[in-house]
VMD Tcl script that builds the backbone (N, CA, C; Angstrom):
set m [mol new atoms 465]
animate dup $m
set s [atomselect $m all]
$s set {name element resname resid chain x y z} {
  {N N UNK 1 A -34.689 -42.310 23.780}
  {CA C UNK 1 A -33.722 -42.151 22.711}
  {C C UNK 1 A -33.155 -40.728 22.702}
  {N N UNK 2 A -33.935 -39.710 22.843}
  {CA C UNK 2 A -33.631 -37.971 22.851}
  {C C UNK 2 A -32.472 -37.814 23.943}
  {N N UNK 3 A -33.051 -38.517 25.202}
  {CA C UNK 3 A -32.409 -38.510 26.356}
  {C C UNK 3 A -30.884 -39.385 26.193}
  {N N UNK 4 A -30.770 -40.310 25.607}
  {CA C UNK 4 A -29.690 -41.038 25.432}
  {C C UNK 4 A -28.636 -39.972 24.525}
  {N N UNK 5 A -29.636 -39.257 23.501}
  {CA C UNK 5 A -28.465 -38.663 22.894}
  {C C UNK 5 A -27.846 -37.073 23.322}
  {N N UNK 6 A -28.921 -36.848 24.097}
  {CA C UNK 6 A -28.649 -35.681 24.976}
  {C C UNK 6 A -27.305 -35.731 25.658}
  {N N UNK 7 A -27.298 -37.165 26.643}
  {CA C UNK 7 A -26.281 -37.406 27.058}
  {C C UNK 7 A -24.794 -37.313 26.274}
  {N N UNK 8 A -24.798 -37.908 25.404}
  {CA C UNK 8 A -23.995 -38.541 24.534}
  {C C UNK 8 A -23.479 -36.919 24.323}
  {N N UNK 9 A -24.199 -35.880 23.950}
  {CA C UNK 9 A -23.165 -34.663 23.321}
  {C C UNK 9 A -23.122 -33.777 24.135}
  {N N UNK 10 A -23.388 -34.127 25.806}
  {CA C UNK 10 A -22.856 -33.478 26.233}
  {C C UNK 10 A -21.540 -34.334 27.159}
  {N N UNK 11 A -21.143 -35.471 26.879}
  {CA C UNK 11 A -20.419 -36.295 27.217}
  {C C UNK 11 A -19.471 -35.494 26.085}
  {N N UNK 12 A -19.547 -35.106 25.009}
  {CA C UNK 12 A -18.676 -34.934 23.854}
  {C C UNK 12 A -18.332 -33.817 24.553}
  {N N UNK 13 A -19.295 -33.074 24.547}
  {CA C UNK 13 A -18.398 -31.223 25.088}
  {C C UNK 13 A -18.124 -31.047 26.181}
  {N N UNK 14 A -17.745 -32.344 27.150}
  {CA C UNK 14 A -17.453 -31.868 28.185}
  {C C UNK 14 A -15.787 -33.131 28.438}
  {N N UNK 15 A -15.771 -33.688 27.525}
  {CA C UNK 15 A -14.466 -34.934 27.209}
  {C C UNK 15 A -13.928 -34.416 25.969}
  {N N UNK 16 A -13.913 -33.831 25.390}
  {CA C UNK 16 A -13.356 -33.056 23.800}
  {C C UNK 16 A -12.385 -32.110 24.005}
  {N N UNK 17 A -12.591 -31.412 25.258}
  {CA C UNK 17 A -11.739 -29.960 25.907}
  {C C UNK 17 A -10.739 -30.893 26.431}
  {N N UNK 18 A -11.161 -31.893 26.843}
  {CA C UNK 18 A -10.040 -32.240 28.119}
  {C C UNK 18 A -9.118 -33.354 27.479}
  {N N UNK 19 A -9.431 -33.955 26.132}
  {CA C UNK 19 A -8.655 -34.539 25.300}
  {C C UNK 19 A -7.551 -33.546 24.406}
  {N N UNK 20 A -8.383 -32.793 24.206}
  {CA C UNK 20 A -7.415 -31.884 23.007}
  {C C UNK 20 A -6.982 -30.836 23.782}
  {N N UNK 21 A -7.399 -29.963 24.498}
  {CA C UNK 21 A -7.331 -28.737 25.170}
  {C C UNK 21 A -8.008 -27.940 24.402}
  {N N UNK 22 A -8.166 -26.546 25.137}
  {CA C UNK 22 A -8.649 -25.694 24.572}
  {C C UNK 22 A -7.690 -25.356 23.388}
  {N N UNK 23 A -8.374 -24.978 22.604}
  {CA C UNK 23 A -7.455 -24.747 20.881}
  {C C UNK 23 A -7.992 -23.083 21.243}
  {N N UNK 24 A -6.208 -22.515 21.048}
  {CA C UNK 24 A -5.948 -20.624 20.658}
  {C C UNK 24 A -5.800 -20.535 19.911}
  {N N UNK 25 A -5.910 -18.911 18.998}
  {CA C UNK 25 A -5.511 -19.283 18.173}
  {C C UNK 25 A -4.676 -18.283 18.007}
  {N N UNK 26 A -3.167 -18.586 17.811}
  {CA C UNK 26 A -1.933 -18.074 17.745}
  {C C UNK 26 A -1.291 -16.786 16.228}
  {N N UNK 27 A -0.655 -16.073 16.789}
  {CA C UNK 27 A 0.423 -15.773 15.816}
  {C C UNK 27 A 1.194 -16.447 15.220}
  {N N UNK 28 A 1.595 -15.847 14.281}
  {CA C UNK 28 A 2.815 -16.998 13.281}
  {C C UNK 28 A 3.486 -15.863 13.019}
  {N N UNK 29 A 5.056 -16.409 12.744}
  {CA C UNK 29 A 5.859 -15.209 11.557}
  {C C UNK 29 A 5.590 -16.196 10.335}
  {N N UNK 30 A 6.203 -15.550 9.384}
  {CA C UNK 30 A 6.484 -15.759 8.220}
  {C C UNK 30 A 8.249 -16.651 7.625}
  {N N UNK 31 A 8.434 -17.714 7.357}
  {CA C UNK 31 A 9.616 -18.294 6.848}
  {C C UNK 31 A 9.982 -17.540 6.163}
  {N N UNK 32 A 11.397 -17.254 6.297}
  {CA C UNK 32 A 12.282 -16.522 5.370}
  {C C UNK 32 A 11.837 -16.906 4.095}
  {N N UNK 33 A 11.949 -18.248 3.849}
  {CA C UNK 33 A 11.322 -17.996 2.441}
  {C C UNK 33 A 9.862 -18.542 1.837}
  {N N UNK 34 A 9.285 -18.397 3.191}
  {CA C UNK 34 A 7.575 -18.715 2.555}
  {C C UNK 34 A 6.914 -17.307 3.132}
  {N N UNK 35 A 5.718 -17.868 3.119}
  {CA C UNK 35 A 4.831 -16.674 3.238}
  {C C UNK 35 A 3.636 -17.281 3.683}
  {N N UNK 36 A 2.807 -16.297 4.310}
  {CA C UNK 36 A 1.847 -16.813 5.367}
  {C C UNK 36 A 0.387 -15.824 4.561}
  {N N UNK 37 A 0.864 -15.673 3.187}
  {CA C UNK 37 A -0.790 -14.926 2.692}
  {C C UNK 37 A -1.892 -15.857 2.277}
  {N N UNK 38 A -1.355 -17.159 2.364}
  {CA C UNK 38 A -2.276 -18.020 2.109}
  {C C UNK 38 A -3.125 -18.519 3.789}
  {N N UNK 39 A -2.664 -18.234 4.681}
  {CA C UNK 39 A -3.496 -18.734 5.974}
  {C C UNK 39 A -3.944 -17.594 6.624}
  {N N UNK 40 A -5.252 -18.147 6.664}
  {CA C UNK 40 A -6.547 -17.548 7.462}
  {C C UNK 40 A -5.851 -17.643 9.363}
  {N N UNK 41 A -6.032 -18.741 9.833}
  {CA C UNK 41 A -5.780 -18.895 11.232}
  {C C UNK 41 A -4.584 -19.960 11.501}
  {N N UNK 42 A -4.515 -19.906 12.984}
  {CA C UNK 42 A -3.644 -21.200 12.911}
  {C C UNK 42 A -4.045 -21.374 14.948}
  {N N UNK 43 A -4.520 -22.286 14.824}
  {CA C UNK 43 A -5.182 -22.899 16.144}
  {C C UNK 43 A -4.793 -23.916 16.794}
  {N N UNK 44 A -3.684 -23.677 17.984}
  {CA C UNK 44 A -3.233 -24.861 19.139}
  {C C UNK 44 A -3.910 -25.184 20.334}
  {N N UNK 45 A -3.277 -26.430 20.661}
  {CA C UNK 45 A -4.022 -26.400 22.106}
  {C C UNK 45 A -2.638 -26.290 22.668}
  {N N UNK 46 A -2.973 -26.148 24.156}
  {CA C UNK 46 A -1.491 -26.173 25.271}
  {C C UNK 46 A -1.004 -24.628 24.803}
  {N N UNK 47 A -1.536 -24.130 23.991}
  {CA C UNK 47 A -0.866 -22.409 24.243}
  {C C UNK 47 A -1.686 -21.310 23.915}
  {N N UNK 48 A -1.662 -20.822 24.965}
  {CA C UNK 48 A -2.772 -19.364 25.309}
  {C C UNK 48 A -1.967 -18.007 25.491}
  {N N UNK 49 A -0.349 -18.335 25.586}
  {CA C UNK 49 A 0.047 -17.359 25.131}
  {C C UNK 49 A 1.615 -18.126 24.469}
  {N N UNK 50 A 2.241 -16.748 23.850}
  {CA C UNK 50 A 3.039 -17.264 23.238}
  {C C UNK 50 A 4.555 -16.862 23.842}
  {N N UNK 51 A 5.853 -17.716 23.972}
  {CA C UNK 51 A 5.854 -19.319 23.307}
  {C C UNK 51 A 4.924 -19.977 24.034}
  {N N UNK 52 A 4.332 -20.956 22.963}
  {CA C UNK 52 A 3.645 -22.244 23.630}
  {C C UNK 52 A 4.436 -23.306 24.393}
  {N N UNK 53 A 4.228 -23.302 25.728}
  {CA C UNK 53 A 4.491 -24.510 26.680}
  {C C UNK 53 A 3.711 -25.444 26.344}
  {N N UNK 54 A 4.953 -26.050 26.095}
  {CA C UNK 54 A 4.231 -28.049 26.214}
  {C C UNK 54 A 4.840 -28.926 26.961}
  {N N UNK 55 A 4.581 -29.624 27.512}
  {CA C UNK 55 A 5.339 -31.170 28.262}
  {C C UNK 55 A 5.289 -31.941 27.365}
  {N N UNK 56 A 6.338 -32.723 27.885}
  {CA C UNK 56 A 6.619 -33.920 26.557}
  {C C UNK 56 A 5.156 -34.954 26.727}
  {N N UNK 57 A 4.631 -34.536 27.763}
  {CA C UNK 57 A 3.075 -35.818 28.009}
  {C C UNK 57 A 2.142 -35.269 26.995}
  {N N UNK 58 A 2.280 -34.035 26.964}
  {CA C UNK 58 A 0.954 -33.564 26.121}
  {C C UNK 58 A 1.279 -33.742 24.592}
  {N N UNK 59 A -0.123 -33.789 23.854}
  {CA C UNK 59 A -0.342 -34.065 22.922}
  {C C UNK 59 A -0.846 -32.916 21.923}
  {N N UNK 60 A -0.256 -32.015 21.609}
  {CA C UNK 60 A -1.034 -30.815 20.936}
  {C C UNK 60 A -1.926 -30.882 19.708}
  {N N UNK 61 A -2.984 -30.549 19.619}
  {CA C UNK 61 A -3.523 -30.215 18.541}
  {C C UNK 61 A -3.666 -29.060 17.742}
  {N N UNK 62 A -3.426 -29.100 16.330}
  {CA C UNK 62 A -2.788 -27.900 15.573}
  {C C UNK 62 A -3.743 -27.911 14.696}
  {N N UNK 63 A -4.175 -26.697 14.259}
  {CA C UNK 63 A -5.563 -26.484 13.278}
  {C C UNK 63 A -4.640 -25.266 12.038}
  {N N UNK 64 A -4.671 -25.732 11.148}
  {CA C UNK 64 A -4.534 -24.454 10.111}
  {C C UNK 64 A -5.642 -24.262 8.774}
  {N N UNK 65 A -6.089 -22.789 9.021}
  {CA C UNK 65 A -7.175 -22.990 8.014}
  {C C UNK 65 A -6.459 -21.966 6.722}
  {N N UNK 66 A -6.241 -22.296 5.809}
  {CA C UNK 66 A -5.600 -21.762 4.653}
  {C C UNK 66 A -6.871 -21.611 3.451}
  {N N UNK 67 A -5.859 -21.055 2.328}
  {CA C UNK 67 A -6.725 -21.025 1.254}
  {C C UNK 67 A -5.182 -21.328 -0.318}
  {N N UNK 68 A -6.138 -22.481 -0.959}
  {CA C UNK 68 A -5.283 -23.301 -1.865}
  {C C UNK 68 A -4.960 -21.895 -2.868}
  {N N UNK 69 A -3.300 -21.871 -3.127}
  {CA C UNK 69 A -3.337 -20.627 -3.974}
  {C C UNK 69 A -3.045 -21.555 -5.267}
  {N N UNK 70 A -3.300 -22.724 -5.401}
  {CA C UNK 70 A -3.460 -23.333 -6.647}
  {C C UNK 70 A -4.015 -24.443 -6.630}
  {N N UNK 71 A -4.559 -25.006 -7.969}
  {CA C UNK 71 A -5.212 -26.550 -8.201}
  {C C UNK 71 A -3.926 -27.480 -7.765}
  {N N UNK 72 A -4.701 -29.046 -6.514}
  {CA C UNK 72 A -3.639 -29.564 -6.623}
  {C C UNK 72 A -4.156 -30.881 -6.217}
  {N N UNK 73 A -3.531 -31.852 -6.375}
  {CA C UNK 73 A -4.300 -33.256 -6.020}
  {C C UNK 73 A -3.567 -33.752 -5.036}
  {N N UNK 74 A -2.544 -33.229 -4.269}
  {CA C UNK 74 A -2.080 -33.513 -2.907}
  {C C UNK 74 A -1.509 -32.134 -2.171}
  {N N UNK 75 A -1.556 -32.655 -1.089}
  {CA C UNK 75 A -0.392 -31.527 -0.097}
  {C C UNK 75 A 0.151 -31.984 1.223}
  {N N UNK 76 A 0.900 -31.759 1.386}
  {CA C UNK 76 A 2.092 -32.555 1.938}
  {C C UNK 76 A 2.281 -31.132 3.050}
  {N N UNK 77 A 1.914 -31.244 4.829}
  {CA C UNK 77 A 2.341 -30.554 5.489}
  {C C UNK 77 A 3.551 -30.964 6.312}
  {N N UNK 78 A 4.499 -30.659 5.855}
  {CA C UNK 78 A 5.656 -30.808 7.416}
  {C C UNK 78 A 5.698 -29.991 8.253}
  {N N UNK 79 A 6.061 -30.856 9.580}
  {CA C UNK 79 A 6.470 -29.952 10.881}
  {C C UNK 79 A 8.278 -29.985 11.297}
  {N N UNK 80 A 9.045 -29.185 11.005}
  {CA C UNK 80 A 9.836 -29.226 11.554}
  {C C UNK 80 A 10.079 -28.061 13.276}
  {N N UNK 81 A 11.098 -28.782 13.232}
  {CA C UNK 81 A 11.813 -28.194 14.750}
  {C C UNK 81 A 13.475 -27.203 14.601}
  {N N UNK 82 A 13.620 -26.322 14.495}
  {CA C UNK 82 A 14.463 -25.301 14.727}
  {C C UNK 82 A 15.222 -24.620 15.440}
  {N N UNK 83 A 16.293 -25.242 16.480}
  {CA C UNK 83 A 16.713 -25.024 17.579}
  {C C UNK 83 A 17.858 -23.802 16.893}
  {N N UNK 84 A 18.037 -22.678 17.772}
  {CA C UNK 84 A 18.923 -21.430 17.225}
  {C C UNK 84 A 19.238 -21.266 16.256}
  {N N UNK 85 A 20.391 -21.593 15.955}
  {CA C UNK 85 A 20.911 -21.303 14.594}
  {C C UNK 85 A 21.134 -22.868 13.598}
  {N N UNK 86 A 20.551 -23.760 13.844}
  {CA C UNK 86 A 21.058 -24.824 13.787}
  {C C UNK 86 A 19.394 -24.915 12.191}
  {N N UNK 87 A 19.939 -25.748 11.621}
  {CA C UNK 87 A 18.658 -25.975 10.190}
  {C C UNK 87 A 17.668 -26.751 10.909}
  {N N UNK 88 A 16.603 -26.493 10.132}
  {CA C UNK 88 A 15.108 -26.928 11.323}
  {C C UNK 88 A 14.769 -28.567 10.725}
  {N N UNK 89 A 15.007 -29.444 11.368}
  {CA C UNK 89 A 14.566 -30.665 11.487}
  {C C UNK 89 A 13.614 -31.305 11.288}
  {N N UNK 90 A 13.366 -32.432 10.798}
  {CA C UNK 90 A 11.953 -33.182 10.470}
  {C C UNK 90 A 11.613 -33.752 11.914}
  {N N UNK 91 A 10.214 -33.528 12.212}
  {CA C UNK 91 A 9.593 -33.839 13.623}
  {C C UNK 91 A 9.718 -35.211 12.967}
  {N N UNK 92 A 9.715 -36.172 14.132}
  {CA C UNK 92 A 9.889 -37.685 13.774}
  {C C UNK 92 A 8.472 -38.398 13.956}
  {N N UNK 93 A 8.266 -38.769 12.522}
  {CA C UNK 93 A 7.319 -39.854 12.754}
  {C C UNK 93 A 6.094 -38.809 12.355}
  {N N UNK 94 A 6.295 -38.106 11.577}
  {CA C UNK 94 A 4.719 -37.181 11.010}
  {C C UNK 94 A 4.476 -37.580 10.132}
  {N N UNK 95 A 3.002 -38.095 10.112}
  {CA C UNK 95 A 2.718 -38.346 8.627}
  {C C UNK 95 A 2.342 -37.270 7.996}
  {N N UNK 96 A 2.928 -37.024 6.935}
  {CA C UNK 96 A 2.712 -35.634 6.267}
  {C C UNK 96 A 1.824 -35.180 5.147}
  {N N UNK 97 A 0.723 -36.532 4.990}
  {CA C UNK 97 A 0.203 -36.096 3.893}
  {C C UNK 97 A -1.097 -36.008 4.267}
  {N N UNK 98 A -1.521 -34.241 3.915}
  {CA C UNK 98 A -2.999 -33.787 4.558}
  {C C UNK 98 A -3.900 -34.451 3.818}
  {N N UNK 99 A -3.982 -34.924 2.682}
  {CA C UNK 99 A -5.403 -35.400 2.247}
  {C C UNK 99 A -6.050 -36.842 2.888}
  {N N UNK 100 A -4.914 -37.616 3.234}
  {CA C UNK 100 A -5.386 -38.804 4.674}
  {C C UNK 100 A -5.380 -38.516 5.440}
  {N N UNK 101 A -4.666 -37.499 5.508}
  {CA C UNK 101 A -3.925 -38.031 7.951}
  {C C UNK 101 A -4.283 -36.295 8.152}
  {N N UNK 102 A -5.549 -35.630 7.182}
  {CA C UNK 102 A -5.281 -34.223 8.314}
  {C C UNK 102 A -6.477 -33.541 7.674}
  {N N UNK 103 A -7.354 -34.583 6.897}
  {CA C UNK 103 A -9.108 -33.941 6.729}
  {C C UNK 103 A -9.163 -33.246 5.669}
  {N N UNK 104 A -8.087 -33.070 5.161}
  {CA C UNK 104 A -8.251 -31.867 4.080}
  {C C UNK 104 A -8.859 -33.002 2.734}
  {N N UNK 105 A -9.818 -32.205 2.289}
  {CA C UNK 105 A -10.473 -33.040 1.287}
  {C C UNK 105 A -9.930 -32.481 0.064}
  {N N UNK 106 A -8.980 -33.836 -0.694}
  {CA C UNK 106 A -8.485 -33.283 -2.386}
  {C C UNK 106 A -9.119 -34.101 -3.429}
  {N N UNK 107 A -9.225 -33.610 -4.620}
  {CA C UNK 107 A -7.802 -32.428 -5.221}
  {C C UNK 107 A -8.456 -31.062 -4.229}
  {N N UNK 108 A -7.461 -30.587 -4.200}
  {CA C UNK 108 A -7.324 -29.159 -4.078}
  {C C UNK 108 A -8.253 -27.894 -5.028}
  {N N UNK 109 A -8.784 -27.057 -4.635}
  {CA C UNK 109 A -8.654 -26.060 -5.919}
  {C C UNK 109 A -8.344 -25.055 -5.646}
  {N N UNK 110 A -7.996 -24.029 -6.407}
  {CA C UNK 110 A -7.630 -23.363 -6.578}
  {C C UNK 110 A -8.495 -21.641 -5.750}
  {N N UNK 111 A -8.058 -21.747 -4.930}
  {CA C UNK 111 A -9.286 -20.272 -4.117}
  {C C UNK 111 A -9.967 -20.634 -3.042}
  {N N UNK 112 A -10.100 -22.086 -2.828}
  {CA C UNK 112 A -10.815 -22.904 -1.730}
  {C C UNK 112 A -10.343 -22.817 -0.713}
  {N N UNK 113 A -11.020 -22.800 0.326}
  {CA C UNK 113 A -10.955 -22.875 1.917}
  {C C UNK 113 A -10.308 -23.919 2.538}
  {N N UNK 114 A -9.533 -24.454 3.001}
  {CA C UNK 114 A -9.542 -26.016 3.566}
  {C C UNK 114 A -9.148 -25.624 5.624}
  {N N UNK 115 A -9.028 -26.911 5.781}
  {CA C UNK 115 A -8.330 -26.695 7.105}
  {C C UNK 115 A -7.784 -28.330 7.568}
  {N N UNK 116 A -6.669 -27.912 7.738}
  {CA C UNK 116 A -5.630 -29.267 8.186}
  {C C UNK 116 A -5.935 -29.294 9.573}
  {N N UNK 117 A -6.445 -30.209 9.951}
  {CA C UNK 117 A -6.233 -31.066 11.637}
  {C C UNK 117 A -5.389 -31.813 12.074}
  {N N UNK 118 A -4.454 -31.920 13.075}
  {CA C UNK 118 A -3.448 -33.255 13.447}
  {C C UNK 118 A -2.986 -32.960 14.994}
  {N N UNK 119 A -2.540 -33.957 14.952}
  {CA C UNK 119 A -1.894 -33.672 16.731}
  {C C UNK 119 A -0.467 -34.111 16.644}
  {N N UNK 120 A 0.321 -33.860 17.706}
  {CA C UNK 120 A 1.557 -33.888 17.592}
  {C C UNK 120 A 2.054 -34.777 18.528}
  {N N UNK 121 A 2.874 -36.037 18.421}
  {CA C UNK 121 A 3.201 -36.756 19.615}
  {C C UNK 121 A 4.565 -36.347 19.414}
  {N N UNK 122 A 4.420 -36.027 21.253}
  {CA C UNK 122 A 6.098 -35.311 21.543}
  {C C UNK 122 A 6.776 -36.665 21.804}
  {N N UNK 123 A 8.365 -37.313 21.530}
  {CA C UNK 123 A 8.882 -38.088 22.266}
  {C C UNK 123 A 9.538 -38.053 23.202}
  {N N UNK 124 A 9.312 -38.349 24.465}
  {CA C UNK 124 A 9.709 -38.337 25.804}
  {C C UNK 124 A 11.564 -38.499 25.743}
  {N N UNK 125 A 12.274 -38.621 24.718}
  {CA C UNK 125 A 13.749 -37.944 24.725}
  {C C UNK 125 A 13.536 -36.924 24.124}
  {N N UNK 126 A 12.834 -35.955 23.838}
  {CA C UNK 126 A 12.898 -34.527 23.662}
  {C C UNK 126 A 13.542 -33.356 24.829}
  {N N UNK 127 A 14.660 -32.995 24.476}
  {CA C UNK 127 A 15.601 -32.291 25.501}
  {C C UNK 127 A 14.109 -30.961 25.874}
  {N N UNK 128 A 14.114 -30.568 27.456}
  {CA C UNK 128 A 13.911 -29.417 27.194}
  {C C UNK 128 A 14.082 -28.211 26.650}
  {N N UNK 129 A 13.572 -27.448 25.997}
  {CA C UNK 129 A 14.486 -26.192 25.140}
  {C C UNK 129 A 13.236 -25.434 24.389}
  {N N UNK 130 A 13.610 -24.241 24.022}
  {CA C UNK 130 A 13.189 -23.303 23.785}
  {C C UNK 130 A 13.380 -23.337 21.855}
  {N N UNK 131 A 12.569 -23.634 21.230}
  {CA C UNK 131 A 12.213 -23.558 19.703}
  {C C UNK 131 A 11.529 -22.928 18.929}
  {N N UNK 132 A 11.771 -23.003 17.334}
  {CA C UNK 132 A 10.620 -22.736 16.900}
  {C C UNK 132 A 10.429 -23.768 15.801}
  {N N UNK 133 A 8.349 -24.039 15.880}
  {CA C UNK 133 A 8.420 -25.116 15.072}
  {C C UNK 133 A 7.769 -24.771 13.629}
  {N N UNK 134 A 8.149 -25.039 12.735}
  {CA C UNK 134 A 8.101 -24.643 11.587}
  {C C UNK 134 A 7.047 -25.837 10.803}
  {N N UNK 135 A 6.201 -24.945 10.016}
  {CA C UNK 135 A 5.109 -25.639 9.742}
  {C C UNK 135 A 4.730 -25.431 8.048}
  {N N UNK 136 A 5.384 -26.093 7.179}
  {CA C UNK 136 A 5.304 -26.172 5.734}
  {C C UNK 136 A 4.123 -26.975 4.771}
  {N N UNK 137 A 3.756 -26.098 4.176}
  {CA C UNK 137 A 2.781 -27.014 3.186}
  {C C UNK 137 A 2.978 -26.613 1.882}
  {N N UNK 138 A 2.688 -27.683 1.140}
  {CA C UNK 138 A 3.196 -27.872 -0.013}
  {C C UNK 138 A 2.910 -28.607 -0.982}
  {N N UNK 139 A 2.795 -28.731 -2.066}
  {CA C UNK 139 A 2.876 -29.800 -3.182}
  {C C UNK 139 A 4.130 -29.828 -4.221}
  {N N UNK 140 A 3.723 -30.788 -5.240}
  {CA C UNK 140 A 5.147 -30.512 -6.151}
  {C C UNK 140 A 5.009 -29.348 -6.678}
  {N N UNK 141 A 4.125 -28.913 -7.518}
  {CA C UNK 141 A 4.095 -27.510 -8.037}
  {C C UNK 141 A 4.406 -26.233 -7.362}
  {N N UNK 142 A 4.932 -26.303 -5.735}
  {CA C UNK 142 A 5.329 -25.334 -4.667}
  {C C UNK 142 A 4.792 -25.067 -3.697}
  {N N UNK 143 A 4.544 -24.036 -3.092}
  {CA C UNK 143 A 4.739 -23.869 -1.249}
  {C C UNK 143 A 3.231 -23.573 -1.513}
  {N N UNK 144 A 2.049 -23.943 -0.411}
  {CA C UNK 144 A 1.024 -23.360 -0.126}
  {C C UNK 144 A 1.348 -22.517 0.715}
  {N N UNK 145 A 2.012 -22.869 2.125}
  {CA C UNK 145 A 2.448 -21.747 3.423}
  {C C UNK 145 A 3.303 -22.193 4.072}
  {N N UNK 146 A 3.818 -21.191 4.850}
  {CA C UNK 146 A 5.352 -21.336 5.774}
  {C C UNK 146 A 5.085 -20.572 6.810}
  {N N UNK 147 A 5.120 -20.637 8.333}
  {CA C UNK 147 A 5.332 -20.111 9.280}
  {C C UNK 147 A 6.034 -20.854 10.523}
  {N N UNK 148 A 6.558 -19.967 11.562}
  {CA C UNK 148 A 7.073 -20.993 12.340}
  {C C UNK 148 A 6.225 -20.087 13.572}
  {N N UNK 149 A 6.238 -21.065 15.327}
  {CA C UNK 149 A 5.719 -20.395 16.059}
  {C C UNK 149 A 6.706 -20.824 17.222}
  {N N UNK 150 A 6.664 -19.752 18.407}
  {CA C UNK 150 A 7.844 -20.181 19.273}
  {C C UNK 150 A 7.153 -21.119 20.293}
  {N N UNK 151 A 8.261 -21.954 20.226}
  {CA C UNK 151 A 7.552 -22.899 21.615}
  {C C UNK 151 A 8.508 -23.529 22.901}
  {N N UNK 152 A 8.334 -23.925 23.702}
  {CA C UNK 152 A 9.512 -24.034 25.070}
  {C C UNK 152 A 8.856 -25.152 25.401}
  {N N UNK 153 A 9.224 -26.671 25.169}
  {CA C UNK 153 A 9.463 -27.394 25.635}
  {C C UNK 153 A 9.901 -28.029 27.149}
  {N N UNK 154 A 9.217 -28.226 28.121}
  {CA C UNK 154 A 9.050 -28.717 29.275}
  {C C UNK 154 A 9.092 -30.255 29.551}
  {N N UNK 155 A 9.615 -30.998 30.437}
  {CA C UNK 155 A 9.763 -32.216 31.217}
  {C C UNK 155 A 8.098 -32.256 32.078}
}
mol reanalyze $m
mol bondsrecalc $m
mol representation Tube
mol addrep $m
């Protein structure tokens, strides 16, 4: 039984890297009009330096560990996409609400630690190009955090 589970976690740490990639953990700016004093880290896979290269095959995984700057019984992260000068876009097909689809355990409170998990499916008509993707959280009562990070898109 010891031996069976021996196996088993090192089957995990050695298939876990090669599913997700290694997770960095990146710079962010700050949204013109959010602010990034609420996040601790912010952790990808597919980028070890920055902009992050991705292929449209890969699947990134995005870690943000924040801290709730208020009581809240949901939060709602979007990812948009930001090509030059153009207004930054809703990534298609995100489900955006962290308390199902991203681990964060609510209500919320107020001073608490959390950390959102999710992965990102690129769609294979994604032009190559050079972006930045913008990463919002939020409830109705207002913004938890805003940053965007640069990324270059690959075939």
């Amino acid at each position: 039984m010891v031996r069976h589970c021996a196996l088993a976690l090192c089957l995990i740490a050695f298939v876990a890297p090669a599913v997700y990639g290694d997770l960095s953990q990146v710079e962010v700016e700050a949204c013109s009009d959010g602010s990034t004093s609420n996040v601790a880290a912010v952790r990808f896979s597919h980028c070890s330096t920055l902009p992050c290269t991705v292929t449209l095959a890969d699947k990134p995984r995005v870690e943000i560990d924040f801290q709730a700057p208020h009581d809240s019984k949901t939060l709602r992260v979007r990812v948009l996409g930001a090509i030059g000068d153009m207004a930054p876009q809703p990534f298609p097909g995100f489900k955006t609400d962290a308390c199902n689809f991203m681990g964060v355990s609510c209500p919320l409170k107020a001073g608490e630690k959390y950390t959102a998990k999710f992965d990102l499916t690129l769609s294979p008509t994604f032009p190559p190009v050079a972006a930045k993707a913008v990463f919002k959280g939020q409830d109705a009562a207002g913004e938890f955090f805003c940053f965007k990070v640069p990324v270059e898109l690959k075939h």
